[in-house]
C-alpha positions as a Markdown table, in Angstrom:
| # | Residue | x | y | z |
|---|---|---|---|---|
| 1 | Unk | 81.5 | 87.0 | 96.6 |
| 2 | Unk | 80.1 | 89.8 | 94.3 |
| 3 | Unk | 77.3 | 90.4 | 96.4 |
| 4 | Unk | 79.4 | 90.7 | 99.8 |
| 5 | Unk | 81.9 | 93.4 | 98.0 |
| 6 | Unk | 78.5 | 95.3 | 96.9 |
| 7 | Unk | 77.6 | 95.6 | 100.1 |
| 8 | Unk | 80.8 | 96.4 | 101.7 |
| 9 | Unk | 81.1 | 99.0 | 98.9 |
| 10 | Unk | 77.6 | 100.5 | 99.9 |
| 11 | Unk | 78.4 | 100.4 | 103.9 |
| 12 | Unk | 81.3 | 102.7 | 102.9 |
| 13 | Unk | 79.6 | 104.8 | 101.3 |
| 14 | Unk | 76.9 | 105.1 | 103.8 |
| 15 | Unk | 79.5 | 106.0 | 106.3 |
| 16 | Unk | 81.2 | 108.7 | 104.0 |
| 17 | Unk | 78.1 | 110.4 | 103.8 |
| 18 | Unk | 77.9 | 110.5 | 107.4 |
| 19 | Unk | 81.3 | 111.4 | 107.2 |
| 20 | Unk | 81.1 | 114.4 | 104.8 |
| 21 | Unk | 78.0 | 115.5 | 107.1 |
């Protein structure tokens, strides 16, 4: 479970930065 919420957390963040861009 910890690992799937990581990597939700990073997907997010990958797609703020795109975002912000």
């Amino acid at each position: 479970m910890i690992g799937s919420i990581l990597e939700a957390i990073i997907c997010l963040q990958a797609i703020r930065d795109l975002g912000q861009v």
